[in-house]
N, C-alpha and C positions, 0 to 999 in steps of 0.2 A: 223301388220296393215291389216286388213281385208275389202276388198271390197265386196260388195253384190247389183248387178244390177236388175234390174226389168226395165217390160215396160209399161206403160199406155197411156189412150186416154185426162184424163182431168189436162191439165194445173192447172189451178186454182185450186182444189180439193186436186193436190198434195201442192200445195202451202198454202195453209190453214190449212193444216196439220202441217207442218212446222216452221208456224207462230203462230199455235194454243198454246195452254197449252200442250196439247200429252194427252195421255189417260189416268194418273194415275198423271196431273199438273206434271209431271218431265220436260219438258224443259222450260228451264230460260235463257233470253237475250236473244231469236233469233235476227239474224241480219246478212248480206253481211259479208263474207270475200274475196269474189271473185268473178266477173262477166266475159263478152265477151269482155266489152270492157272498163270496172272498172267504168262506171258511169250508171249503172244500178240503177233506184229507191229502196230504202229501206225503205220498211214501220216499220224494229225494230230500226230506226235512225230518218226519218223523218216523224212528226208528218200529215204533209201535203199526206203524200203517203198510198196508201189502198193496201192490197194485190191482189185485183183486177184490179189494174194499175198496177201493177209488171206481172201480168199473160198477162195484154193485151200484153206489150211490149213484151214479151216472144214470145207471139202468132203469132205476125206483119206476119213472114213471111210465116207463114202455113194459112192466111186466106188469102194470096194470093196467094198460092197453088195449084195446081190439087188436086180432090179430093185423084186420086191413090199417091202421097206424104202424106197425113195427118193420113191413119191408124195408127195406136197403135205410135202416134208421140213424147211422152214427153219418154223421158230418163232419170232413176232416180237410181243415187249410191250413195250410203249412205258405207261412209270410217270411221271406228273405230281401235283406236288404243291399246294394250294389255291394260290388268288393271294395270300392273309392268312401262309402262311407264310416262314418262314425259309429262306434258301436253302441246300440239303445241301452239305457237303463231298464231294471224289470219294472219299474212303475211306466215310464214307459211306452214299454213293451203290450203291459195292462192295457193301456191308452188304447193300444192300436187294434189290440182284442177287441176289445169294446166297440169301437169305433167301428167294424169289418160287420159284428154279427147286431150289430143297430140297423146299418143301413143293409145288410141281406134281408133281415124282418125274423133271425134264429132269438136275437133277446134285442127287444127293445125297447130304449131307456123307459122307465117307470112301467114298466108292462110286469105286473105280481106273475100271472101265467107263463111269464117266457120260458124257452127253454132251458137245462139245463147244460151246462158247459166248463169247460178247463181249457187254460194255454199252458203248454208245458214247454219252456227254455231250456236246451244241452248244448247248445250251441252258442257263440256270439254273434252272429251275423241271422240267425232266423229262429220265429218260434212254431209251435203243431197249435192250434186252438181243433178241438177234436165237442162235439157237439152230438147230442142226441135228440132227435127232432118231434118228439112229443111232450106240449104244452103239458103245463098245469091242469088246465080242463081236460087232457087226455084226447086233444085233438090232435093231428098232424099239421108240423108247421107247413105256412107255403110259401116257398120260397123261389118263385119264378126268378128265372134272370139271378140265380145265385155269383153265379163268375162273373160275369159284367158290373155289379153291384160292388162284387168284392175288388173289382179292378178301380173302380170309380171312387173307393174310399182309399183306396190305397196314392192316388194321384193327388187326392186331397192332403192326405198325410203326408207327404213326401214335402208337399211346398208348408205346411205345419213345423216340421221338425228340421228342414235345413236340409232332406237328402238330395239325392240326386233324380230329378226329376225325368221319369221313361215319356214314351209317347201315349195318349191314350189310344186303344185298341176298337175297330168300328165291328167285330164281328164277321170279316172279310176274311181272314188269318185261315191260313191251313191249320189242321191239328197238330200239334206238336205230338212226337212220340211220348208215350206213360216210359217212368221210372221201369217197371217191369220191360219195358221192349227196350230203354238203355244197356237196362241190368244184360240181358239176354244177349243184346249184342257182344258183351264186352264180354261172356261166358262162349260164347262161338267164336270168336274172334275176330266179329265184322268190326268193318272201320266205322258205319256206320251200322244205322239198323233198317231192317226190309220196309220198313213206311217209305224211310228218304228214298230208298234205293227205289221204291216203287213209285214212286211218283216222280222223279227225274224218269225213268222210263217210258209211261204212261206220256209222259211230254214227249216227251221225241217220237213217241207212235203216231203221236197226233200231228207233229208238227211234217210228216213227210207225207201224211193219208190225202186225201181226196172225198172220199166217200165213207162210211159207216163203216162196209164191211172190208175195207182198205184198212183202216184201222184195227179193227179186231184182227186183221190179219197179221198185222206190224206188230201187235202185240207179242202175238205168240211166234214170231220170228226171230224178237228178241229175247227166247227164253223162258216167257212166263207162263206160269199155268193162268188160265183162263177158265173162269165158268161164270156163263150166262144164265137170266135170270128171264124165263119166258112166262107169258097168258097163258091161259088155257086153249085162247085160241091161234098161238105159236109167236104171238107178239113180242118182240125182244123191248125186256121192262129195263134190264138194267146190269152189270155186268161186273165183274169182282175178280182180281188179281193177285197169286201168290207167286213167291219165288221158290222154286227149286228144290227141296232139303229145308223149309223152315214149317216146322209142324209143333205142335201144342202136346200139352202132354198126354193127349188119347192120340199121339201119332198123327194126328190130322192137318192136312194143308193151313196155314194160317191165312184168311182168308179179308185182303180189303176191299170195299165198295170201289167205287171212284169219286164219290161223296164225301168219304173218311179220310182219302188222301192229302185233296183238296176242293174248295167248294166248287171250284167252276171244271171239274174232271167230273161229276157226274154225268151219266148218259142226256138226261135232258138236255145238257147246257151245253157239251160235245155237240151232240145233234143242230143244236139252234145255229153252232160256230158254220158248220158243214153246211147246212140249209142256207146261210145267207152267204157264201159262196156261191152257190149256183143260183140265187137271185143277179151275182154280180156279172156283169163281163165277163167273157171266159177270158184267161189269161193269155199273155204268150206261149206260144208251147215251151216247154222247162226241159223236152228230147235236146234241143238244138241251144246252140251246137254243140257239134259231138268232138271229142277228139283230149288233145293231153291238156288242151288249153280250160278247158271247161270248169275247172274249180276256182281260177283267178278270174271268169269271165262272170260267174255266177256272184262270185265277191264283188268285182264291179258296179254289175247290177242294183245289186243290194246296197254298197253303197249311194247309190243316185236315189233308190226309194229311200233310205230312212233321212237324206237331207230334204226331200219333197214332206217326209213326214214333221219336220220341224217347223214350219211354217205352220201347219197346225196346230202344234204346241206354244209355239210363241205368243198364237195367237189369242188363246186362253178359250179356246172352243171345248165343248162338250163333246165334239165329234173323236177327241184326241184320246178317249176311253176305247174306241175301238183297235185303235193304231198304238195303244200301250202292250194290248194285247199281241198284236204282230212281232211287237218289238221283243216281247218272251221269247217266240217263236224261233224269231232271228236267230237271239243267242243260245238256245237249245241248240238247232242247227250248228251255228258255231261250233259250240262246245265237241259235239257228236265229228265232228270231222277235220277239225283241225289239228297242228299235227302236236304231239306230246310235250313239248317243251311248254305250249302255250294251254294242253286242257285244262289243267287243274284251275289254272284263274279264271280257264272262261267258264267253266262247270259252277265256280261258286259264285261269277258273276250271273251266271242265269238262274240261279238258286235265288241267288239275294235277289237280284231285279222281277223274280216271279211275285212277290210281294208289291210288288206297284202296280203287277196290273191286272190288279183287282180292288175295285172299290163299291159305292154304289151308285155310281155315275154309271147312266147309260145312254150309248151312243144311240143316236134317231137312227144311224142312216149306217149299223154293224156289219151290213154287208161289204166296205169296202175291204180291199183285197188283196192292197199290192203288198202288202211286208209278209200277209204269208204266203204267200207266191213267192219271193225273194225265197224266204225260209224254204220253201218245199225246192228251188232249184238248187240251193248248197245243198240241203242234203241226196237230190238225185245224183249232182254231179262227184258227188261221193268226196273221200277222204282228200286232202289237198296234196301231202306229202310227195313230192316227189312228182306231180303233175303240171308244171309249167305254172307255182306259185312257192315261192321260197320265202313267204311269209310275208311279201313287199302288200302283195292287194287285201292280205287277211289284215294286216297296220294298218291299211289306209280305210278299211272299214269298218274297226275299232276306233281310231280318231274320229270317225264320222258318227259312229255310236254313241263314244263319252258326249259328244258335244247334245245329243240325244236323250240321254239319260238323265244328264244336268236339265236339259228344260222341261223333263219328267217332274223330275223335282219342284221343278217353279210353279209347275203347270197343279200338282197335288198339293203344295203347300198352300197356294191362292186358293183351294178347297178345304184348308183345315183337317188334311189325312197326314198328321204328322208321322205315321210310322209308314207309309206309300212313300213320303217324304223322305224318308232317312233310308229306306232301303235301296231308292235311283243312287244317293250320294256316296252310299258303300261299292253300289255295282261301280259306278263312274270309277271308284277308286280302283279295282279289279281291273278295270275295261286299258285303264293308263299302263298298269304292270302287265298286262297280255300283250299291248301293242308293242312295248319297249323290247319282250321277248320275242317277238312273231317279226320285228322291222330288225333284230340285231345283225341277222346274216347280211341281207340286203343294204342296210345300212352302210356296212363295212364296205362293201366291195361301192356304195357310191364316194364313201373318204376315199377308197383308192383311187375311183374316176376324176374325183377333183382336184388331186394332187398332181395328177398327170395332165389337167390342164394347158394349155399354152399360158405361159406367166402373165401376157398382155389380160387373157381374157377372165385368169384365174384372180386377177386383183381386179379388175370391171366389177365383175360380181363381188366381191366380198366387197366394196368400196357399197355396190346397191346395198347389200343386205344392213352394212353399218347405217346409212342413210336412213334405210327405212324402220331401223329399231331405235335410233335416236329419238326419230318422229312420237313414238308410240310412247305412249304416258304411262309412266315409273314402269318400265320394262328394262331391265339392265342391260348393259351391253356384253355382249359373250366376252367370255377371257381366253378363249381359243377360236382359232377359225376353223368358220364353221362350211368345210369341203366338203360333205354332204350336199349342203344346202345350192351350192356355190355349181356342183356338179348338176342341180337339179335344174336352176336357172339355166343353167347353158345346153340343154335337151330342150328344156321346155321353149329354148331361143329360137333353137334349130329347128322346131316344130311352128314356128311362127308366131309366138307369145311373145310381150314385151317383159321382161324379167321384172321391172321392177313395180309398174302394175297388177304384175303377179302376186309378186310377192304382198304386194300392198291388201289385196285382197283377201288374200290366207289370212296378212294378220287381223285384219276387219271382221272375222269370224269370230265369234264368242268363246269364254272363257280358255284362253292363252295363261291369263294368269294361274292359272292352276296346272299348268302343265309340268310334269318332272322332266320331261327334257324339248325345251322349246325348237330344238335344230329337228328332232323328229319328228313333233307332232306339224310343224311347216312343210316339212319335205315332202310327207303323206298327204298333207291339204294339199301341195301344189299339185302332184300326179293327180290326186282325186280331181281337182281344178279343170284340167288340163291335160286329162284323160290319157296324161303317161305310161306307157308303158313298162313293167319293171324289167330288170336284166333276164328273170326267169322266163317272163313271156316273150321277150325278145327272142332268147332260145330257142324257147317252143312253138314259137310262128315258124321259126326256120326249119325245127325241126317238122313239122306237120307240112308245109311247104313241100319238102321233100318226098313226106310221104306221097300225099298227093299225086306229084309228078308221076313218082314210083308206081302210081296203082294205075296211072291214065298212058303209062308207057314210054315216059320221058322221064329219064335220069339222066342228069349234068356230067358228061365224061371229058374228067383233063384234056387237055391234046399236049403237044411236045412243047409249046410256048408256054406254059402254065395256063392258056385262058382254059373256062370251061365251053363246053357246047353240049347240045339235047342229043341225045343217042336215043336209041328203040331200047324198051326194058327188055328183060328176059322173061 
């Protein structure tokens, strides 16, 4: 059950809205299920009654009011129930009126002065309770903490009537767009509306900066109008973001904070992120190295920090609120440079997952450093596509991430942030469909390495892998072989690993049972393991090899036998 409060100046306006058709003829039967004092007029019952005589009585006591009472006076929550549930009856319905403006403090039970108010049903799944906030004695209600109050009856009501029960909300939550910047979009034709789109941006400025004016700079490289918010005395206070072509209707930039986007994109909180950086260690340098290899060397990397960052999570430390934060940063990076086949999952995994990491746990010790450092060197080493990573080290860093994300999850549910909680469990879910797309290429070309096996060595291994999934408790046994797998043991052999200690290892990592495809998410442990190299950077070592030569004046020239030998370049 989802409440959603707003505040306005005209009575009547809201109520004609209510009464109306709705914008698209969707509401059918408006009508009272619930009033202040249950014999409020009903113009969807009585033919005699205008929506205009519903607003006067509404009005009574605010026209005789101070004016300082009447500002922004009509109260309006609109309560909908899941799509999975039942639909309420109007008594009900009443209930839950009731129940909403008791515990906000708008009427409360046996209170003769309370306000006056209506819930008005056209819908089956949600009602308006629309309210005017001047008492009987002609005072203004006070209603601190209206939406938190109204979310907190509503959790009550939900395990009351049998629905379906949400998480409660800690006050952490970025703002959701208003119905109005919906509407809007879907009149321009965005997929989404300029809030999402500016705050996914506003991430990724941050997530490649260094310093303050690094960032403001990244801003506006990516497109966005920027203006800054100075002292008198040239102090930079604070700073606000529009996009493009989105103006209001005095033609004007539509204009948001970095407060309004989300809470911790405010300039203060930017700033503290930035500042306890350069309290930390300086980093590796993120130039080097340079070359085609750099976008799978950079995913490497980052895979090793975010498995060093589980051990903090496991552990159930309070330090692990800094490193959730990293973990955002990560998959923005991701997201921002990997190559198309795989954005769109990793985009709405680090949408989803920006919700975990934030709560109001906070780290002693926020200056550590290393995931966004990871983060800042994907995104130096720029787009991966076609750079000596074919998607094999972007899979093996996503399977390092889900395993990341799940003990996100454990880590905020042992805190009682059951919506931090549910939003790791959806990225995890995202993080599995990215890998499966970002590992399909590479995948392929290792079934073909391991079918070309020599037979002796191509049944050795599929005999280990049988062996060691037998071992493993209610883990089924594949009904195909699994050559992949088979070809990965036989690298990692040649490399001087013991295949089936390997293997044993990968599977002794956490949650396997949730994996949609087990030969993949092992193959990616093991390289990860085992610091394999995939086919694309094999390439690309060769190819960079060559450059090399080429630039130091030794190029490899045939002779008539087929060998090669070093010649002078040209």
């Amino acid at each position: 059950m989802n409440p959603n409060v707003t505040r306005g100046s005209r009575t009547y306006g809201l109520l004609a809205y209510l009464y109306g058709p709705g914008r698209h003829n969707e509401h059918t039967d408006p009508h009272l299920v619930g009033s202040w004092d249950g014999f409020a007029p009903d113009p969807g019952r009585d033919p005699e009654v205008t929506v205009k005589h519903l607003a006067t009585v509404l009005d009574l006591r605010v026209k005789q009011a101070s004016d300082h009472a009447r500002g922004k006076h009509v109260w309006h929550c609109s309560v909908r129930t899941a799509p999975e549930d039942r639909h309420l009856t109007d008594e009900e319905w009443n209930m839950v009126a009731r129940r909403i403006l008791n515990d906000v403090g708008i009427a409360p039970k046996n209170d003769p002065d309370a306000c006056r108010w209506v819930a008005v049903r056209h819908a089956d799944d949600h009602i308006h309770i629309a309210a005017t906030l001047v008492r009987g004695d002609l005072r203004r209600a006070r209603i601190d903490r209206d939406w938190p109050k109204a979310q907190a009856a509503c959790r009550s009501l939900e395990k009351q009537l049998g629905l379906r029960r949400l998480n409660a909300g800690d006050g952490t939550a970025a703002k959701r767009a208003t119905a109005a910047e919906r509407r809007k979009a879907e009149r321009t034709g965005r997929l989404e509306t300029p809030r999402d789109t500016l705050r996914t941006a506003v991430r990724r400025a941050l997530v490649g900066a260094e310093t303050e004016t690094e960032f403001l700079h990244r801003l506006r490289d990516a497109g966005l109008r920027v203006k800054l918010r100075r002292a008198p005395s040239g102090d930079l206070l604070g700073y606000a973001v529009a996009l493009p072509g989105d103006r209001n209707a005095d033609q004007q930039p539509v204009w948001f904070s970095g407060s309004t986007l989300a809470p911790d994109l405010s300039l203060p909180k930017i700033r503290a992120r930035l500042h306890h950086d350069d309290l930390a260690a300086p980093p590796a340098t993120i130039d080097a190295p340079a070359g085609a290899l750099r976008p799978a060397v950079e995913r490497r990397r980052t895979a090793t920090t975010v498995e060093d960052t589980l051990a903090t999570l496991c552990r159930d430390d309070d330090q692990a609120a800094a490193d959730l934060v990293g973990m955002g940063e990560v998959l923005d990076a991701l997201a921002a440079t990997s190559a198309p086949s795989t954005r769109a999952e990793l985009l709405t995994a680090a949408r989803t997952f920006e919700r975990a990491t934030r709560s109001h746990v906070r780290a002693e010790r926020a200056e550590r450093r290393a995931l966004r450092t990871a983060a800042r060197g994907i995104i130096h080493a720029g787009t991966a596509l076609g750079r000596g990573e074919d998607g094999g080290t972007t899979a093996m860093v996503l399977s390092t991430l889900v395993l990341a994300t799940l003990a996100a999850a454990r880590w905020h549910n042992a805190r009682g942030h059951a919506q931090q909680a549910a939003a790791a469990r959806r990225a995890a879910d995202h993080l599995r469909a990215a890998a499966l797309k970002a590992g399909a290429t590479p995948m392929k070309a290792l079934r073909r390495e391991g079918q070309q096996l020599p037979a002796p060595d191509r049944r050795r291994h599929h005999t280990t892998i049988r062996t060691v999934l037998q071992d493993a408790p209610a883990m089924p046994l594949p009904q195909h072989p699994m050559n992949a797998l088979a070809a990965t043991l036989a690298t990692a052999e040649a490399a001087g690993h013991d295949p089936q200690e390997l293997l044993q290892q990968a599977m002794d990592l956490r949650e396997l049972d949730t994996a949609k495809n087990i030969e993949d998410v092992l193959v990616w442990r093991i390289h990860h393991l085992a610091d394999l190299p995939t086919e694309a950077e094999r390439r690309g070592q060769t190819t960079e090899r060559h450059t090399l030569d080429h630039a130091a004046g030794r190029i490899n020239v045939p002779t008539i036998d087929g060998s090669r030998r070093q010649g002078p370049g040209r």
